[in-house]
C-alpha positions as CSV (number, residue, x, y, z in Angstrom):
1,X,29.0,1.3,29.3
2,X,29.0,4.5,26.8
3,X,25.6,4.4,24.9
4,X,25.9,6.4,21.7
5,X,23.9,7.4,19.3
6,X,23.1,6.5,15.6
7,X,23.5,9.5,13.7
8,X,20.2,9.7,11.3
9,X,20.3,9.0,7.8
10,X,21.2,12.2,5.6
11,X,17.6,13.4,3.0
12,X,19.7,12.8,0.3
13,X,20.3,8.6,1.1
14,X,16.9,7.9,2.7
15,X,14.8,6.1,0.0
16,X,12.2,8.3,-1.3
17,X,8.5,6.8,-1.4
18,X,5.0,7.5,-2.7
19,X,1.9,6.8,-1.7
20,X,-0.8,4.8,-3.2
21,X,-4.3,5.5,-2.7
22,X,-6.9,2.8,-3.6
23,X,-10.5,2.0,-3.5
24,X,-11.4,-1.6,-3.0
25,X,-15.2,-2.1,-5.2
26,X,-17.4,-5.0,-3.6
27,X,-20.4,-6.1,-3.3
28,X,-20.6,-5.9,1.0
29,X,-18.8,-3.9,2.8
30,X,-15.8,-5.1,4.4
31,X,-15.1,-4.9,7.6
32,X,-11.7,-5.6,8.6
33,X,-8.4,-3.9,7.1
34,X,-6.6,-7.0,7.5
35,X,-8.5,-8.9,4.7
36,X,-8.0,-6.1,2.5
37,X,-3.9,-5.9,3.8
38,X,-3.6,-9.7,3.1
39,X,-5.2,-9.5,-0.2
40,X,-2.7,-6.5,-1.7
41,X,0.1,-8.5,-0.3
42,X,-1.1,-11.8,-2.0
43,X,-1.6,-10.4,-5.3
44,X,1.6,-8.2,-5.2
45,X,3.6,-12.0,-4.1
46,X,1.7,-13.2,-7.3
47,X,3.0,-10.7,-9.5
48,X,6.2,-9.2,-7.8
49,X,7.7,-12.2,-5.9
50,X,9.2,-12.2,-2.5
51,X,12.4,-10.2,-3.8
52,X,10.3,-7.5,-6.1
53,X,8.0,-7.2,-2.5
54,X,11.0,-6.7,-0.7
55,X,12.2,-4.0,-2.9
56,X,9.2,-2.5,-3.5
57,X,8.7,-1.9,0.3
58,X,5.0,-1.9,0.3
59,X,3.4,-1.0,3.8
60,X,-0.6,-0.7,3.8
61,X,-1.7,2.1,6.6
62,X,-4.0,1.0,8.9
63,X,-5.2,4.2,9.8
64,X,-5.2,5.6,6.7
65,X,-8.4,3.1,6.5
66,X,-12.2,4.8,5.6
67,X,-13.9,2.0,5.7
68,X,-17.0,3.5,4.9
69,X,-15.9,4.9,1.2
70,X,-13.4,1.2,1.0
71,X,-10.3,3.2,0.5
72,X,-7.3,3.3,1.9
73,X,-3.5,4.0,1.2
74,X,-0.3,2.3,1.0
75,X,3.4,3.2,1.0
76,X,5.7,2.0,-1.7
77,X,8.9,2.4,-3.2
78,X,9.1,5.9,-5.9
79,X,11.1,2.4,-8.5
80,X,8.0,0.9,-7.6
81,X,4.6,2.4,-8.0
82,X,3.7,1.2,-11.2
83,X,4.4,-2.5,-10.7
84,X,2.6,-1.9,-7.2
85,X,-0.6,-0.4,-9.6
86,X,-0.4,-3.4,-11.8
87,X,-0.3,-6.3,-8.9
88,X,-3.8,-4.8,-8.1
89,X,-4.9,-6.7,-11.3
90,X,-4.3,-9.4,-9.7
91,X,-6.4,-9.4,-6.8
92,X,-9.7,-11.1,-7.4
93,X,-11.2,-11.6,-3.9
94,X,-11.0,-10.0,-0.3
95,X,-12.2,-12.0,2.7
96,X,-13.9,-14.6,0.5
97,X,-16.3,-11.7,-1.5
98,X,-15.6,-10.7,-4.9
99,X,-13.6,-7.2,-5.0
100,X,-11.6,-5.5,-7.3
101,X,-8.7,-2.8,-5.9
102,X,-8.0,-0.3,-8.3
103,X,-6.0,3.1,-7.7
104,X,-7.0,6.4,-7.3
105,X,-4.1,9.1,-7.5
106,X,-0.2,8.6,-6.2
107,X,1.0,11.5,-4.0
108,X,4.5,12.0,-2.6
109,X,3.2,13.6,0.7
110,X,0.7,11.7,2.6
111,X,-1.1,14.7,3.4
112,X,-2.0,15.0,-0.3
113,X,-2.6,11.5,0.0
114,X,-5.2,11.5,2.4
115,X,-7.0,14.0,-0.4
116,X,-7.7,10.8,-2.4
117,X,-9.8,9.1,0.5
């Protein structure tokens, strides 16, 4: 049995992406990133649906995470960023506490990203 190769996508056909940073504003600190992860996916379902979601290609970064300043950052679809900003709206509480997410800046290079947090 031969085992081959897949030849890597070509720059110009990857999809290009941006990334988000945010600031989650509470009254308690919270503690685990999956709360915060569960409530940006739940309030980007309510606003996007399942299809928008899918397109949109939102992946929050776990260890892009400070949880001492509550920001963190999230990689989306370049189509996507402002639909992404306005789901945020959406999102009302995190782990049972009252919270709002709001954005900070938009970066194409995480690096410059990170900046932000």
């Amino acid at each position: 049995m031969v085992k081959t190769k897949l030849k890597p996508v070509l720059p110009s056909l990857r999809e290009k992406k941006r990334y988000i940073a945010f600031e989650v504003i509470s009254n308690e600190k919270l503690k685990n990133f999956s709360a915060v992860s569960d409530a940006i996916m739940g309030c980007s379902f309510q606003f996007l649906g399942h299809l928008g979601v899918a397109k949109a290609g939102i992946m929050p970064l776990q260890n892009k995470w400070n949880q001492e300043m509550q920001r963190g950052i999230i990689k989306v679809s370049h189509k996507h960023v402002d639909a992404v900003k306005a789901a945020f709206m959406f999102a009302r509480k995190v782990d049972g506490k009252d919270a709002i997410i709001r954005s900070i800046g938009v970066s194409g290079i995480l690096n410059k990203a990170e900046k932000f947090i």
